[in-house]
C-alpha positions as CSV (number, residue, x, y, z in Angstrom):
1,X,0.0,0.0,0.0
2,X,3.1,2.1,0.6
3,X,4.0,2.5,-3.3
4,X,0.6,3.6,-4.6
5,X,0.8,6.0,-1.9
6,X,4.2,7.3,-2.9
7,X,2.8,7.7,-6.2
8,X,-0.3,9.4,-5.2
9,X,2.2,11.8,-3.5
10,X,4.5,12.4,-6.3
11,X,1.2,12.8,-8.8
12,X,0.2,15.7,-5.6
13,X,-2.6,13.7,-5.2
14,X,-4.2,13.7,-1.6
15,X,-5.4,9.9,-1.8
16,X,-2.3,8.8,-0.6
17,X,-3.1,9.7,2.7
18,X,-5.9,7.0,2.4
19,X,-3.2,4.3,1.6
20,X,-1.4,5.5,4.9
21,X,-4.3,4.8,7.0
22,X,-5.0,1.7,5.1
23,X,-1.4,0.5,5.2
24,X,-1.3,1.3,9.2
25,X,-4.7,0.1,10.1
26,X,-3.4,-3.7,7.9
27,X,0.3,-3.5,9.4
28,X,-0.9,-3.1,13.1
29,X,-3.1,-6.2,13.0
30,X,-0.5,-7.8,10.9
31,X,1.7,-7.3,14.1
32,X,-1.1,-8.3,16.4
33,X,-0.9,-11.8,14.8
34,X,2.8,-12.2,14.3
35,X,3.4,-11.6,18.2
36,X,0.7,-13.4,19.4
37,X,2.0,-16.6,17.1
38,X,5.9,-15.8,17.7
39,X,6.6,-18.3,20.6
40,X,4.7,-21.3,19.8
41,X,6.3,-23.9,17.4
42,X,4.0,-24.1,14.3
43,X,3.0,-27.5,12.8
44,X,0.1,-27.7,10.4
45,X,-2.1,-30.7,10.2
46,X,-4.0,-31.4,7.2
47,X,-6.7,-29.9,8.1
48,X,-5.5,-26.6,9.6
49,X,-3.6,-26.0,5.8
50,X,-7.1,-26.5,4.0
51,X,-8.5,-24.1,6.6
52,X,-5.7,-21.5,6.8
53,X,-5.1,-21.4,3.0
54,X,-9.1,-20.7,2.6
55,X,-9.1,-18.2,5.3
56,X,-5.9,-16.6,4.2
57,X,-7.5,-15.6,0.5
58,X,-10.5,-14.5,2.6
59,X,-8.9,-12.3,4.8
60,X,-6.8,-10.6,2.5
61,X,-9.3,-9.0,0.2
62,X,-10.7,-7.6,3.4
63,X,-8.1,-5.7,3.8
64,X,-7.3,-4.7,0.5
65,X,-10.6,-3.7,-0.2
66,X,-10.4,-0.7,2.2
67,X,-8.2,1.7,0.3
68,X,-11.4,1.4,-2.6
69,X,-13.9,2.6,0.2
70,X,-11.6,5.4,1.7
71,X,-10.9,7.0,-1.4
72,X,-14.1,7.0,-3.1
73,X,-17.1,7.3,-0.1
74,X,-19.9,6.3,-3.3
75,X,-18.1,3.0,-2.8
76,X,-19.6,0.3,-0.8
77,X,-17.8,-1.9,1.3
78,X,-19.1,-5.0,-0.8
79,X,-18.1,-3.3,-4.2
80,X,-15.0,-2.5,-2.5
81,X,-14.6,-6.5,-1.5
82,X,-15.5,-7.5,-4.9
83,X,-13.1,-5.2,-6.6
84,X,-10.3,-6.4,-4.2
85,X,-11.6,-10.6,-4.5
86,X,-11.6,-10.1,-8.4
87,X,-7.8,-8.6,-8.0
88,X,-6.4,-10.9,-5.5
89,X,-7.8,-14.3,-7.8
90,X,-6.8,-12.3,-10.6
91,X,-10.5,-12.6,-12.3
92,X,-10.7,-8.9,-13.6
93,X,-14.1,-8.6,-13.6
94,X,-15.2,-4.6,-12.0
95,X,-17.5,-2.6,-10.6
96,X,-15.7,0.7,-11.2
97,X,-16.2,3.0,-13.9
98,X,-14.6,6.2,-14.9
99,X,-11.5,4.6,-14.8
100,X,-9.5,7.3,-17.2
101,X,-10.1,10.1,-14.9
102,X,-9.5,7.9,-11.7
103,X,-6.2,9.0,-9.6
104,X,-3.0,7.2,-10.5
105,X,-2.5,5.5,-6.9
106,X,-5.8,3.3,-7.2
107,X,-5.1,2.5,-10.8
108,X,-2.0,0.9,-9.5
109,X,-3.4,-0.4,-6.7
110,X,-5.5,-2.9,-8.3
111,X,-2.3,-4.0,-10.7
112,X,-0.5,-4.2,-7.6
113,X,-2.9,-6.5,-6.3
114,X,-3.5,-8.8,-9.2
115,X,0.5,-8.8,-9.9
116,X,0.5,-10.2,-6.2
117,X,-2.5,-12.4,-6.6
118,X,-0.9,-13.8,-9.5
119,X,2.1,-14.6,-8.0
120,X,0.9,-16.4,-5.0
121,X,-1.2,-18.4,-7.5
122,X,1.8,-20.0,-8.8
123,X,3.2,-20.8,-5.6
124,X,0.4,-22.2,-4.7
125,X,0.5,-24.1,-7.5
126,X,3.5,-25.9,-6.2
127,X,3.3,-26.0,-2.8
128,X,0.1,-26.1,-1.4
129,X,-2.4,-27.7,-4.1
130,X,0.2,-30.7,-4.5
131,X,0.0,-31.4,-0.9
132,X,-3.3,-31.2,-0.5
133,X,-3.9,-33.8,-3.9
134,X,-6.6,-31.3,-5.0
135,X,-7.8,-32.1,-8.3
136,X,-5.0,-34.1,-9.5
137,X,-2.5,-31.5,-8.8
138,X,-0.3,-34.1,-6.8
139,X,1.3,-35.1,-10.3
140,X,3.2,-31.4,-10.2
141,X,4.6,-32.1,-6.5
142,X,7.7,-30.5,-6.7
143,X,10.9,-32.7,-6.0
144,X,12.0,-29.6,-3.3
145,X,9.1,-30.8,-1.2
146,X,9.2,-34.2,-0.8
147,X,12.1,-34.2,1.9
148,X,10.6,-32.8,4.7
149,X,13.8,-32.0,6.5
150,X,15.3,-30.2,3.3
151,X,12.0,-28.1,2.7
152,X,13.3,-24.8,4.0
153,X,16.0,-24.3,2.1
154,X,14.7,-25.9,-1.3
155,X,11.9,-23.6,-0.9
156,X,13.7,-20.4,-0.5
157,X,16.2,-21.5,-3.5
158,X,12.5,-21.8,-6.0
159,X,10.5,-19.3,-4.4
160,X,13.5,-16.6,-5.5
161,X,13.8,-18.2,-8.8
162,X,9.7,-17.7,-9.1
163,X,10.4,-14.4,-8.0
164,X,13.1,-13.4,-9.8
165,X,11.4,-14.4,-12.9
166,X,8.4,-12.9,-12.4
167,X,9.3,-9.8,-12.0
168,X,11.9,-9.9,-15.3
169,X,8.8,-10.5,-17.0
170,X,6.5,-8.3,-15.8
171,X,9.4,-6.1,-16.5
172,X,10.6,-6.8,-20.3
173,X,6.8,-6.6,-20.8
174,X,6.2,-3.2,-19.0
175,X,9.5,-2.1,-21.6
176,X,8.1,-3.3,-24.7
177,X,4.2,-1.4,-23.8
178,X,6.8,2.0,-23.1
179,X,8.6,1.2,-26.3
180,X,4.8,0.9,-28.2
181,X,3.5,4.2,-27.0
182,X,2.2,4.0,-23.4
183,X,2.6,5.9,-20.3
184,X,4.9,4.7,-17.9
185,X,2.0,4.6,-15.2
186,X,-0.5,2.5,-18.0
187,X,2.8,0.7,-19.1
188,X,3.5,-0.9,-15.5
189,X,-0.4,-1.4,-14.4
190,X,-0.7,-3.6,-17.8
191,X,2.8,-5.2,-17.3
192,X,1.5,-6.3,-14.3
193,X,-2.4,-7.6,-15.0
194,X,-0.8,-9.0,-18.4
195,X,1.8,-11.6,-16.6
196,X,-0.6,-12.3,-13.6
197,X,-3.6,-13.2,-16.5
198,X,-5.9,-10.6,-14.2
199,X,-7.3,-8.0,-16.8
200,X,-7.1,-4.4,-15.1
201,X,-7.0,-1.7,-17.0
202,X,-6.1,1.9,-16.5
203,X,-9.2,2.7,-19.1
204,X,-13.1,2.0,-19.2
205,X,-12.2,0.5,-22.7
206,X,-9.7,-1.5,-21.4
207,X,-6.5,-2.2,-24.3
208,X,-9.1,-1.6,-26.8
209,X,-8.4,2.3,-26.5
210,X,-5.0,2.3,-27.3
211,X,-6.0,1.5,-30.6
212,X,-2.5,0.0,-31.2
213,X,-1.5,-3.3,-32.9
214,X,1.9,-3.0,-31.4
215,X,0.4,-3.3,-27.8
216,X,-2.4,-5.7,-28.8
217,X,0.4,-8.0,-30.0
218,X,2.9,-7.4,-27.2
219,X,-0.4,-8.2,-24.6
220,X,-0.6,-11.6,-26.4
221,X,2.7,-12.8,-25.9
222,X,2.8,-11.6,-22.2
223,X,-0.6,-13.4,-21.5
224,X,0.5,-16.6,-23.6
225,X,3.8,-16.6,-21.1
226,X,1.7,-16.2,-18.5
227,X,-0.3,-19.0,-18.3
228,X,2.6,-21.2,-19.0
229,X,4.2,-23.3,-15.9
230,X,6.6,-21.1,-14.8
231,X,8.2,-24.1,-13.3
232,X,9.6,-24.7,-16.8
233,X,10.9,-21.4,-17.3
234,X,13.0,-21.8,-13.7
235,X,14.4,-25.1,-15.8
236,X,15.0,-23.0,-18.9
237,X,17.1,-20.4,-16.9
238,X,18.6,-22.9,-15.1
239,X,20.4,-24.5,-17.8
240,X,17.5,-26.4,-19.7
241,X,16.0,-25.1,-22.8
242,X,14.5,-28.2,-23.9
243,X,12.0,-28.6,-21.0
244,X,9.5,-26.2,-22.6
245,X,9.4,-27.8,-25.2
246,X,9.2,-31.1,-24.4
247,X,6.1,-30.7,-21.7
248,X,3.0,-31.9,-23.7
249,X,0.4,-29.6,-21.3
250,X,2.5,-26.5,-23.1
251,X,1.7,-28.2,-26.3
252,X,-1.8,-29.0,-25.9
253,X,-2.2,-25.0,-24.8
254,X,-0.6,-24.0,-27.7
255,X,-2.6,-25.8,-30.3
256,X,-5.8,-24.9,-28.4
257,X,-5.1,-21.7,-28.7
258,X,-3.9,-21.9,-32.3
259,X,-7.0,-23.6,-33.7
260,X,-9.4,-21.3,-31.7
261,X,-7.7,-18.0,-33.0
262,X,-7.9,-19.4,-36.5
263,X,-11.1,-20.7,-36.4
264,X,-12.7,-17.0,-34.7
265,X,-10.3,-15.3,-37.4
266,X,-11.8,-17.0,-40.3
267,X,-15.3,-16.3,-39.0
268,X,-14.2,-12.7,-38.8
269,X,-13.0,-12.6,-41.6
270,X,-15.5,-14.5,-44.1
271,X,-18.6,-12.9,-42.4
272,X,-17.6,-10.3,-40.5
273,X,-16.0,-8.3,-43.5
274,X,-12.9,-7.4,-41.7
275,X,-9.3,-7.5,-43.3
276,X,-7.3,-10.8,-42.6
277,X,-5.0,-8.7,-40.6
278,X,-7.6,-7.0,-38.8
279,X,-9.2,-10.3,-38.4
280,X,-6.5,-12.5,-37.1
281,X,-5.5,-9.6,-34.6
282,X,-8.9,-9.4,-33.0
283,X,-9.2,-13.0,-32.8
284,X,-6.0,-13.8,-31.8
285,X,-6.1,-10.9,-28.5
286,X,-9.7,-12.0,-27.4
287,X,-9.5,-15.4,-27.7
288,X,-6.5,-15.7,-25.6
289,X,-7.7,-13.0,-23.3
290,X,-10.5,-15.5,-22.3
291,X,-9.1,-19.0,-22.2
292,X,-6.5,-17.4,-20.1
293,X,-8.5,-16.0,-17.7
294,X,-7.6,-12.3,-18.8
295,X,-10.4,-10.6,-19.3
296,X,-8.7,-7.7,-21.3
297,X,-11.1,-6.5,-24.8
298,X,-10.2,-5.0,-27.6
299,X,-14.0,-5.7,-29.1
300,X,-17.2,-5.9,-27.9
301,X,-17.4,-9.7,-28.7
302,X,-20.8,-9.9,-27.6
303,X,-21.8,-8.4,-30.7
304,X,-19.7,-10.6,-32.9
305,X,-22.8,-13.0,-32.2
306,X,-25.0,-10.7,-34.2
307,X,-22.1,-10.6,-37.2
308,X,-21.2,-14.1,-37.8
309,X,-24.1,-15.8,-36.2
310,X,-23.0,-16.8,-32.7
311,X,-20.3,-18.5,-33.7
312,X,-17.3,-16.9,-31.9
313,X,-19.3,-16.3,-28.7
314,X,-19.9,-20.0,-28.6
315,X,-16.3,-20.5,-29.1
316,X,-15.3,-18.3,-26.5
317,X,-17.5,-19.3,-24.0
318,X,-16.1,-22.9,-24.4
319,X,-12.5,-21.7,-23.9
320,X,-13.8,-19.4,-20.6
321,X,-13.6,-22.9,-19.4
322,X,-10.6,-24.5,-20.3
323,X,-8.0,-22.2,-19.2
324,X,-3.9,-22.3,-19.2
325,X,-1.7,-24.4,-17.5
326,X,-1.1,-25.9,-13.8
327,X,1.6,-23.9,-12.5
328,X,1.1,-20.8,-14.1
329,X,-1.1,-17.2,-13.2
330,X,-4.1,-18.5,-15.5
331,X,-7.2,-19.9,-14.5
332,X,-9.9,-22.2,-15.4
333,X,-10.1,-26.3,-15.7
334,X,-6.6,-26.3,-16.5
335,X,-5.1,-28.2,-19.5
336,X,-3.6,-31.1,-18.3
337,X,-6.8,-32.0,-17.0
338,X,-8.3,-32.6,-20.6
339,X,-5.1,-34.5,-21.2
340,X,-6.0,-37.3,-18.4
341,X,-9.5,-37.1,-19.3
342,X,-8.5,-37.8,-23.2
343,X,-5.6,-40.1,-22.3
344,X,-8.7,-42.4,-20.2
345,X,-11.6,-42.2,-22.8
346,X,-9.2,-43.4,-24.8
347,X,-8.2,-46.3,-22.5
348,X,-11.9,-46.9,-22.1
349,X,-12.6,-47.2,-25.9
350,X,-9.7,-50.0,-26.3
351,X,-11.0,-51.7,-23.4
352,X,-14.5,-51.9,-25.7
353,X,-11.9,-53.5,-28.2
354,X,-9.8,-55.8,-26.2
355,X,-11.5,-56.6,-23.1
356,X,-9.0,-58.7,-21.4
357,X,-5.9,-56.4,-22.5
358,X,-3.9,-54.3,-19.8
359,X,-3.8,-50.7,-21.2
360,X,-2.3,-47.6,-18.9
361,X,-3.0,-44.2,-19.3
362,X,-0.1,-41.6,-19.7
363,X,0.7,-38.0,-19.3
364,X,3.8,-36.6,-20.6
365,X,4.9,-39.9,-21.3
366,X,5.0,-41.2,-17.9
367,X,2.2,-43.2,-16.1
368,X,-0.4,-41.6,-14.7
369,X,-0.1,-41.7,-10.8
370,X,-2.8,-43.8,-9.4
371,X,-5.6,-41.8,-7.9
372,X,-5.4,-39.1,-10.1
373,X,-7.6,-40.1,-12.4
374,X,-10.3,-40.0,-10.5
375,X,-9.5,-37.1,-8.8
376,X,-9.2,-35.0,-11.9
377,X,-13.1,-36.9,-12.8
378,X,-14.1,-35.6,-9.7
379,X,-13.2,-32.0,-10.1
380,X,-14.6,-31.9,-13.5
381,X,-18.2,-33.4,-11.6
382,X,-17.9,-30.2,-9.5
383,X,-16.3,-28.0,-11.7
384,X,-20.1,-28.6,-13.5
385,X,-21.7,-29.1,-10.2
386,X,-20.3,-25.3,-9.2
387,X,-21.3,-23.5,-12.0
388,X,-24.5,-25.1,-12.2
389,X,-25.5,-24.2,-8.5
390,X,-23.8,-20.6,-8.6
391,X,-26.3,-19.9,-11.5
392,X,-28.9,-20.8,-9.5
393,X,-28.5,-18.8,-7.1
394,X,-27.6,-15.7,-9.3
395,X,-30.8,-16.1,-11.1
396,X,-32.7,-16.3,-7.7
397,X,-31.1,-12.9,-7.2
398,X,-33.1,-11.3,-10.1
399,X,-30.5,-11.7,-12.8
400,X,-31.5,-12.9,-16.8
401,X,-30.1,-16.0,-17.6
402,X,-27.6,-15.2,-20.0
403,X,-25.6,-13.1,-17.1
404,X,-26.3,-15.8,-14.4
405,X,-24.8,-18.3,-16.4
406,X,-21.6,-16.5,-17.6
407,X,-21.4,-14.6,-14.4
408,X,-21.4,-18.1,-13.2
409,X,-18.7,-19.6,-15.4
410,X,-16.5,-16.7,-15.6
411,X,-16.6,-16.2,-11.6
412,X,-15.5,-19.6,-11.2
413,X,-12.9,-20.0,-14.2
414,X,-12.0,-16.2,-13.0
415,X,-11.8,-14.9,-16.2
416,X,-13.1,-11.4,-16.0
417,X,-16.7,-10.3,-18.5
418,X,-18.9,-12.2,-19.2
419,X,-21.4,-12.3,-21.9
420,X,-24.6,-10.0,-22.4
421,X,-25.1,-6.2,-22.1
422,X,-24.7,-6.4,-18.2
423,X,-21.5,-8.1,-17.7
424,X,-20.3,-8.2,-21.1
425,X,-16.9,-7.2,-22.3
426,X,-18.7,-3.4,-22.6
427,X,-20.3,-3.7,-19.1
428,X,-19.3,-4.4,-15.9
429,X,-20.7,-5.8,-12.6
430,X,-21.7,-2.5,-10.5
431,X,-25.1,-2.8,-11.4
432,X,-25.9,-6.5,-10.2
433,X,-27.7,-6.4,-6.3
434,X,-25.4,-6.8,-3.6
435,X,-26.1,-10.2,-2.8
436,X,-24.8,-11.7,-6.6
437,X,-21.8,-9.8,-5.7
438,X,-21.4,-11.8,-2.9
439,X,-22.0,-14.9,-4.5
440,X,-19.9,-13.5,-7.5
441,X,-17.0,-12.9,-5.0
442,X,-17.3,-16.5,-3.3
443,X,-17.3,-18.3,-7.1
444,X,-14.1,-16.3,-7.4
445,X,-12.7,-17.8,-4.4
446,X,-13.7,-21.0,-5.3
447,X,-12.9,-21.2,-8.7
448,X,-8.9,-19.8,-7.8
449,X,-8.4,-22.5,-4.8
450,X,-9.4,-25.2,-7.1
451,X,-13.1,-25.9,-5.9
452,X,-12.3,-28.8,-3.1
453,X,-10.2,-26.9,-1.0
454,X,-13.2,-24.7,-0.3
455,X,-15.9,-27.2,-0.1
456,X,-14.1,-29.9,2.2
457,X,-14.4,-27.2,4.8
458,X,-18.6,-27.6,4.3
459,X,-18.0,-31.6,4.8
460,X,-19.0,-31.9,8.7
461,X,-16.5,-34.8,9.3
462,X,-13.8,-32.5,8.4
463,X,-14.5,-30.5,11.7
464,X,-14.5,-33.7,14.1
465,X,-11.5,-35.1,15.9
């Protein structure tokens, strides 16, 4: 909260007083906690990590909601939460508006707090999730945490690799949006929302009012990079190249996303009457944006449906769900996912064939660990289950179907708009009743800790001795 005050200050700007109050109020209970934990030796049971990790995402946007309310007093505190969930799980979706005349220390604010958010994801990603065997993520167990004893120091040596890399990123990317004709301020706050997958923008248009196919393009790469295991990129600096391109989940993501982009280009194209430059640039940024979770527009793609006949909508809201990789800032199902689920229909099929034959399914040519096939079944089930439900409930709430069903889906695959006029890639979320924006700001809880790790804390037995 510190350096979006500083800015504030150096832009004479008197919000940064409210990040002051905000960062003292946060620091002092921060210190509360520390000292009241300081001389008991820690050890966390199962249990306690799937409770502390949920209460630990909850907590934060609390928080990190309050510098929203202070500066603006229009703001309430659950539009304030909502704006601060959606940073933290790096969804993107909003309930502010007027964002081009907003003052520079908010506008960094919220990248500040989807950079973070993005970051912790990936961490996550590798140490939590994999102990906890949520949805099959127990394949990507790191070796660094298997040793208990050695688990200190291993994790210090990758978090500072994950860090270090990060933050090259986010910078080279930040560079290259200077280089194309931003502001320094717009330049860092989409260096950091591009990397993380989140979506902020410093504009009510979002990249779409830069009107540049220099930053559209630049955009692309960072969000394909960053829903990429940055695991692999810790192995590329470390002295192996080949790992990225040997992992099958990057190539899977990379022909998705190469067939989806051609496929919305052509549509463009054929029907929509636009150029085949024009085309594949449109298609290329918006597709991406959404099965990455970004939630950045250059187009109202809503109204592609009205074009080309619902085609690309119907593409896009497939992606919403599919996501990047494990491992990396995006969101959704996750790829490797559809890899086990393919590798075992497949299995299934030759068993129709050859019903006394011994077939194994693989991933990335290894066996698949037993136990994680039906895992990764059962989080699809609820993946379904989850959106279903949250739909539900959002209708109940008043809303048309078309926004309770993407609000829905794009809550829990955090990816940012939706579809429709509401929550579109035009509109944004300030107008739904308070109570969807509660229900909007659990689904994107849910959706970023991978579903179980929030529901096993509803299972009664989980709270008996």
């Amino acid at each position: 909260m510190i350096i979006p005050a500083l800015v504030d200050y150096v832009y004479a700007n008197p919000d940064w007083l409210v990040f002051v109050i905000a960062a003292a109020l946060t620091l002092f209970i921060g210190v509360l906690l520390v000292l009241a934990n300081r001389s008991a030796q820690l050890k966390f049971s199962l249990r306690q990590a799937f409770l502390m990790t949920t209460l630990s995402w909850i907590i934060l946007p609390g928080f990190a909601a309050m510098p929203f309310m202070l500066a603006d007093p229009n703001i309430s505190y659950t539009d304030a939460y909502f704006e601060a969930m959606s940073g933290i799980t790096t969804t993107g979706s909003t309930v502010m508006s007027g964002l081009d005349l907003m003052p520079p220390g908010l506008l960094l604010w919220r990248g500040v707090l989807q950079w973070l958010g993005g970051l912790g994801i990936i961490i996550m990603a590798l140490t939590i999730l994999p102990m906890l065997r949520v949805g099959g993520m127990q394949m990507f167990k790191v070796e660094a945490f298997e040793t208990q004893e050695k688990v200190v120091p291993r994790a210090a040596s990758l978090a500072s690799w994950l860090v270090t890399i990060y933050v090259a990123l986010t910078l080279i990317c930040g560079l290259s949006l200077v280089w194309a004709g931003m502001s320094p301020l717009d330049a860092t706050v989409h260096a950091m929302t591009t990397i993380a997958t989140g979506g902020y923008s410093t504009k009510d248009a979002s990249v779409g009012f830069f009107r540049s196919a220099a930053v559209d393009w630049i955009i692309v790469v960072g969000m394909i990079v960053g829903a990429i295991p940055f695991l692999l990129f810790v192995q590329v600096v470390r002295g192996r190249p080949l790992a990225l391109f040997r992992d099958t989940q990057v190539h899977w993501f990379l022909g998705t996303v190469l067939f989806a982009v051609l496929v919305v280009a052509w549509w463009l194209w054929d029907e929509g009457g636009m150029s085949v430059l024009d085309a594949l640039r449109y298609a290329a940024f918006n597709t991406i944006s959404v099965m990455t979770g970004t939630g950045y527009a250059t187009a109202d793609y809503w109204q592609w449906g009205g074009v080309v006949g619902g085609a690309p909508v119907a593409v896009l809201f497939c992606l919403m769900f599919v996501g990047g990789c494990a491992g990396s800032t995006s969101c959704g199902i996750k790829v490797f996912r559809f890899q086990i689920l393919g590798a075992m229909a497949a299995i299934q099929l030759r068993r129709l064939l050859q019903p006394h034959g011994v077939f194994i399914p693989h991933y990335n040519k290894k066996p698949i660990q037993e136990g994680v096939a039906e895992a990764v079944m059962a989080f699809f089930f609820m993946y379904a289950l989850s959106v279903a439900f949250l739909a539900m409930l959002l209708g109940m709430t008043g809303l048309d179907h078309v926004t309770a069903i993407s609000g829905s889906a794009t809550a829990i695959s955090n990816v940012g708009p939706g579809l429709g006029d509401v929550i579109g890639p035009a509109g944004n979320f300030s107008t739904l009743p308070d109570t969807a924006k509660w229900l909007l700001s659990a689904g994107m809880l849910m959706g970023r800790l991978e579903l179980f790790t929030v529901l096993v804390l509803f299972v009664p037995r989980f709270w008996r001795d």
